[in-house]
Kinemage of the C-alpha trace (Angstrom):
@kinemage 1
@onewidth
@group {chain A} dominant
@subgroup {mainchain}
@vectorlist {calphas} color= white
{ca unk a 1} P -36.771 -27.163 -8.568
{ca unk a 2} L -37.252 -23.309 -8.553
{ca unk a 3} L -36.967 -21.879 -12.276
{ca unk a 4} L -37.760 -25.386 -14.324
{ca unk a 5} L -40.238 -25.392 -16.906
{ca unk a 6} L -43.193 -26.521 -15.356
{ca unk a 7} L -45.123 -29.446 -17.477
{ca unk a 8} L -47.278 -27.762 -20.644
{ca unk a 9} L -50.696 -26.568 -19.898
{ca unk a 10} L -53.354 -24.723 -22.161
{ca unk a 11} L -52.791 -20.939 -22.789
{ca unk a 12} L -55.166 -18.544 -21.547
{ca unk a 13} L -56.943 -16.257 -23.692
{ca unk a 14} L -56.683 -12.618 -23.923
{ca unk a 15} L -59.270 -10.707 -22.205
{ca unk a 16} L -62.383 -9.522 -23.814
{ca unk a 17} L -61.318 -5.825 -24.152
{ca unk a 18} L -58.625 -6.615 -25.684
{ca unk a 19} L -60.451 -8.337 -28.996
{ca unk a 20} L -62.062 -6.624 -32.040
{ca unk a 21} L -64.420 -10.403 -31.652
{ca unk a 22} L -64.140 -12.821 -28.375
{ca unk a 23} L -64.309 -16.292 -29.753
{ca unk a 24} L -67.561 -18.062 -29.151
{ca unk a 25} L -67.123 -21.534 -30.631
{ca unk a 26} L -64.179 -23.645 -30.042
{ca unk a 27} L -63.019 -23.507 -33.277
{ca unk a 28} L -62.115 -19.666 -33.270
{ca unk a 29} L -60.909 -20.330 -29.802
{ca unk a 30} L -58.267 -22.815 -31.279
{ca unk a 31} L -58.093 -20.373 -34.375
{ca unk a 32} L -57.156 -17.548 -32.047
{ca unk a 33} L -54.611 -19.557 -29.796
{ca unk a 34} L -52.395 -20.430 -32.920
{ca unk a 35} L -52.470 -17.101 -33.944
{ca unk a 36} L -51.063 -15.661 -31.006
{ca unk a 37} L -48.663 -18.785 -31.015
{ca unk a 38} L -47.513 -17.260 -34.161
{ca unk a 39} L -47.384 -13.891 -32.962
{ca unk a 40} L -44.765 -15.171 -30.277
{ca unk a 41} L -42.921 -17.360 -32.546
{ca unk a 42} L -42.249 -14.181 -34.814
{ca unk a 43} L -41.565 -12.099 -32.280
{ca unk a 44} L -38.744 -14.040 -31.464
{ca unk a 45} L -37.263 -14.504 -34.793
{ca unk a 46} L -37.789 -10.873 -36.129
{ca unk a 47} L -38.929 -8.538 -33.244
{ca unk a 48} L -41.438 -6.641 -32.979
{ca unk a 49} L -40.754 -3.846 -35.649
{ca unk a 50} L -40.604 -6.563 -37.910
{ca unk a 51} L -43.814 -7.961 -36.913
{ca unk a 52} L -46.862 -8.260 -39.401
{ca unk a 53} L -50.470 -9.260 -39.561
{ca unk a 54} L -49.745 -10.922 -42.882
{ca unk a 55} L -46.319 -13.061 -41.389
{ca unk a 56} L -48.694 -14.094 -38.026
{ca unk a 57} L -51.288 -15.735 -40.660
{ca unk a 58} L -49.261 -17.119 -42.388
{ca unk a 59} L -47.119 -19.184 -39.605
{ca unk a 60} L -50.711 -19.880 -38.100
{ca unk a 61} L -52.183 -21.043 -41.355
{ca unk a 62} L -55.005 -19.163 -41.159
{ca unk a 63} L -56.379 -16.157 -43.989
{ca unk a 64} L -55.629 -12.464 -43.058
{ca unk a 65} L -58.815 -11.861 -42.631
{ca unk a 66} L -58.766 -14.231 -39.691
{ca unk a 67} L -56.527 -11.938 -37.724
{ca unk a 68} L -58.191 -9.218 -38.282
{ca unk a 69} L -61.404 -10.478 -37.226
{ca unk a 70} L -59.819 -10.693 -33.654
{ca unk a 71} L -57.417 -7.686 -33.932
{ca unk a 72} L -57.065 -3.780 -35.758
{ca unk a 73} L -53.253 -3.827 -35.985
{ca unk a 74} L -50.127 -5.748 -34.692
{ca unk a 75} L -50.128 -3.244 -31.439
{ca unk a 76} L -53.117 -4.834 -30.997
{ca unk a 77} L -52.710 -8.482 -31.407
{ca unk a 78} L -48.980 -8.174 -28.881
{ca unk a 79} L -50.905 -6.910 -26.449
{ca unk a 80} L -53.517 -9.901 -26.115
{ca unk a 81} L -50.493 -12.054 -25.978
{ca unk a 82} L -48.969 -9.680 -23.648
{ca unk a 83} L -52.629 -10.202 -21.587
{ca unk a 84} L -52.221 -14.371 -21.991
{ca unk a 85} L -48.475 -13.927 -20.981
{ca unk a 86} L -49.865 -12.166 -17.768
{ca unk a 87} L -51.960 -15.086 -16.963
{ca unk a 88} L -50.065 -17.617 -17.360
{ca unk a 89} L -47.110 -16.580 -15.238
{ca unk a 90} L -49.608 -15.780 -12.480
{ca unk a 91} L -51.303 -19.307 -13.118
{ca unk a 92} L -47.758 -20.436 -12.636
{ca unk a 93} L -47.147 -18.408 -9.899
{ca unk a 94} L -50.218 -19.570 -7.597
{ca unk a 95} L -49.777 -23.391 -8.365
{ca unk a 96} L -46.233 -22.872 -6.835
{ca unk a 97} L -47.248 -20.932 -3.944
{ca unk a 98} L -49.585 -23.582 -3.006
{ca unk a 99} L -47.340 -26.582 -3.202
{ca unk a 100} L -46.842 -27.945 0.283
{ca unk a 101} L -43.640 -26.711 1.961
{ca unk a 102} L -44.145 -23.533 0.129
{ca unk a 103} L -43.589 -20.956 3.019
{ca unk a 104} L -46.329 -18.731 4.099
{ca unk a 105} L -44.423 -15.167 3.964
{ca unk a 106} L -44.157 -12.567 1.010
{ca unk a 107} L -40.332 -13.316 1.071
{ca unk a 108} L -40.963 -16.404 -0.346
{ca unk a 109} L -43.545 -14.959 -3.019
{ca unk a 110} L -40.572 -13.050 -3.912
{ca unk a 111} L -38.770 -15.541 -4.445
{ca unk a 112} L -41.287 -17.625 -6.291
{ca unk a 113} L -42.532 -14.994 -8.729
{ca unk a 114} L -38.998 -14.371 -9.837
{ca unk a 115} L -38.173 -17.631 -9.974
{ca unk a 116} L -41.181 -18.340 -12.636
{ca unk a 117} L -40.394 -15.034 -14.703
{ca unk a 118} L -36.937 -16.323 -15.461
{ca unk a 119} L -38.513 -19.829 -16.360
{ca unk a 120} L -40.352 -18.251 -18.714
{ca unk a 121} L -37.977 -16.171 -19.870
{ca unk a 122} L -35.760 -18.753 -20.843
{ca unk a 123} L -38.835 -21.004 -22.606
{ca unk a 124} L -42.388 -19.040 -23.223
{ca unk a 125} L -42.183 -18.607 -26.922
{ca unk a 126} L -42.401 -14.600 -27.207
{ca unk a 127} L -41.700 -13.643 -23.992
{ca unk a 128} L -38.211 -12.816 -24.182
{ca unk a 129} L -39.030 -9.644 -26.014
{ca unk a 130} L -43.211 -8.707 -24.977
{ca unk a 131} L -43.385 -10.272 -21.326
{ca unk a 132} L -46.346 -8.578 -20.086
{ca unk a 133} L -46.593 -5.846 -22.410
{ca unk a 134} L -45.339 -4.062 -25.559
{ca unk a 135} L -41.652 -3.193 -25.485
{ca unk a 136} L -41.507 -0.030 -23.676
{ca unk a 137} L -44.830 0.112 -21.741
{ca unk a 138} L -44.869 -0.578 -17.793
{ca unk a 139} L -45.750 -3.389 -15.690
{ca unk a 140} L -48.693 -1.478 -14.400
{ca unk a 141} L -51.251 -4.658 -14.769
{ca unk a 142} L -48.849 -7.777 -12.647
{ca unk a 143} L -48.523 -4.547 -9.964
{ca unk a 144} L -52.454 -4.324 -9.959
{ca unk a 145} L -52.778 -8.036 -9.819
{ca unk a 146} L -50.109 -9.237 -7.127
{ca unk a 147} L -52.436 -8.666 -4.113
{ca unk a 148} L -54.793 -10.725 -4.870
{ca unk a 149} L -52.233 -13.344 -6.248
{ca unk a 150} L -49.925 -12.499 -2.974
{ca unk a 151} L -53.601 -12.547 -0.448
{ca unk a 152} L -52.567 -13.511 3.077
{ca unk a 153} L -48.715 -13.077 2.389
{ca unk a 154} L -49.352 -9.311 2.282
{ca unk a 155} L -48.673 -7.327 5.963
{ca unk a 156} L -50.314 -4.233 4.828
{ca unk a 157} L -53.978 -3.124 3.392
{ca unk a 158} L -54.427 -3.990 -0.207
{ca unk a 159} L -55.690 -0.870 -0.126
{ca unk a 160} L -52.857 1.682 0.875
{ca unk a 161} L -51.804 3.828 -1.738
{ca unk a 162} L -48.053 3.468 -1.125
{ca unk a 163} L -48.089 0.021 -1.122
{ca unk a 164} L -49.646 0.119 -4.771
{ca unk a 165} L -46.662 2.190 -5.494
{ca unk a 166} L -44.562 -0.229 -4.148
{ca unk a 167} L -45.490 -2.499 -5.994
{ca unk a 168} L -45.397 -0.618 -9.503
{ca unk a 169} L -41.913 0.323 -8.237
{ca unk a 170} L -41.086 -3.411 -7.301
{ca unk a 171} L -42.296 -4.816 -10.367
{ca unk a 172} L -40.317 -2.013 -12.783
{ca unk a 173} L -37.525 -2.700 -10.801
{ca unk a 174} L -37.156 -6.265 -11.442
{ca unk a 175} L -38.131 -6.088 -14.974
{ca unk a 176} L -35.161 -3.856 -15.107
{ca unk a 177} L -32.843 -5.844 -13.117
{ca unk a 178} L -34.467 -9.393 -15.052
{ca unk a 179} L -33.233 -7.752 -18.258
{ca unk a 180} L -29.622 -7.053 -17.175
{ca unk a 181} L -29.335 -10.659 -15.924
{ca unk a 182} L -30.745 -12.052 -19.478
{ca unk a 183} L -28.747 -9.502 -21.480
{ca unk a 184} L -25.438 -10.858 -20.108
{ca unk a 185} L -26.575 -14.666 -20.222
{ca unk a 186} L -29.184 -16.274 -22.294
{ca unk a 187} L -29.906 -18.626 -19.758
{ca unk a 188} L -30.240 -15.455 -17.020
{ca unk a 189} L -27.199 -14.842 -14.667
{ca unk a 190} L -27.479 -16.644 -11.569
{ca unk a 191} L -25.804 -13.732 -9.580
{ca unk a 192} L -27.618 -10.928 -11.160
{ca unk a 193} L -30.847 -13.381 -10.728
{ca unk a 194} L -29.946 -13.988 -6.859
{ca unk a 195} L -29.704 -9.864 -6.374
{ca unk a 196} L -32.434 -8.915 -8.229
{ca unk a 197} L -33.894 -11.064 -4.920
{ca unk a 198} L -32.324 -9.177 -2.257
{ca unk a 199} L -33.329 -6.055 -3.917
{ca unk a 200} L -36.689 -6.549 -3.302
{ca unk a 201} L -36.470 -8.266 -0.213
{ca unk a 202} L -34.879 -5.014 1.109
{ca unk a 203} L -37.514 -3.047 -0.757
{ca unk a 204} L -40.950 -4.340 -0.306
{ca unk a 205} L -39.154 -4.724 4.004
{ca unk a 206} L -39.753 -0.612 4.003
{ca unk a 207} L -43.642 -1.366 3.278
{ca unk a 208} L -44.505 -4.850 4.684
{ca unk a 209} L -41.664 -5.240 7.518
């Protein structure tokens, strides 16, 4: 069913460049998963200018100086779960483009990739308020990664300038339109949902036909 909650899997981890330390043993590894757990957990009950370091460790259980071994600040720290947000809704994203049935065409991608944001939306711990970034940045790094996610559904070169901007435009668009339907319902409205849809149907047409 389009937009369900798909069945738990593990998180991803941030990338590299956006540690102070990458974890090396799986002990930090699980150490540095429940702190960003925590991160998202007190995002959503304070937001993010009420965010701390010191708040994170403690829901995690973990010393101070644990978080700070993997991050300078709380900028810092949303942004890696920003990074694992990123990856998980593209995980998402692929396993339902691959189902059988799924059709082959970028309408459908469309359709998918909205489909999973508002799934997540309504259950990813956190992601009501960072999604793929810090409040107020752009979408800049889903626009860089949809072709490759997207591969044969794309009708243009991967390539062409104005279909990168298409996409950047796409993708701020929908965040836009994603937040209107959320701001009205918790749950997402369905209508606002269904035309953020058509929007970029219409849109991306002008660039992939």
């Amino acid at each position: 069913m389009p937009g369900a909650p798909r069945p738990h899997t593990p998180r991803a981890m941030p990338p590299d460049a956006a540690l102070r330390r990458a974890p090396v043993q799986r002990r930090s590894t699980e150490r540095l998963a429940r702190i960003l757990d925590a991160c998202a957990a007190e995002l959503d009950e304070g937001g993010y200018e009420r965010l701390s370091t010191r708040a994170v460790a403690a829901r995690a259980g973990v010393p101070i100086g644990s978080v700070y071994r993997f991050f300078t600040d709380k900028r810092a720290m949303t942004d890696a779960l920003a990074h694992r947000n990123l990856d998980e809704f593209l995980d998402r994203a692929a396993a339902r483009l691959a189902e059988p049935g799924t059709g082959p065409d970028w309408r459908t991608a469309v359709d998918v990739l909205v489909d999973e944001y508002t799934a997540m939306k309504r259950t990813a711990p956190g992601f009501a308020l960072v999604d793929f970034g810090v409040p107020g940045e752009t979408n800049e790094d889903l626009a860089d990664r949809l072709p490759a996610l997207l591969g044969d559904r794309l009708t243009a070169d991967p390539g062409d300038p104005r279909l990168r901007l298409a996409l950047v435009v796409a993708v701020e668009t929908a965040d836009a339109a994603l937040q209107l339907a959320f701001r009205t319902d918790p749950a997402g409205d369905a209508r606002v949902v269904a035309e953020t849809k058509a929007l970029l149907r219409a849109y991306l047409a002008t660039v992939l036909g």
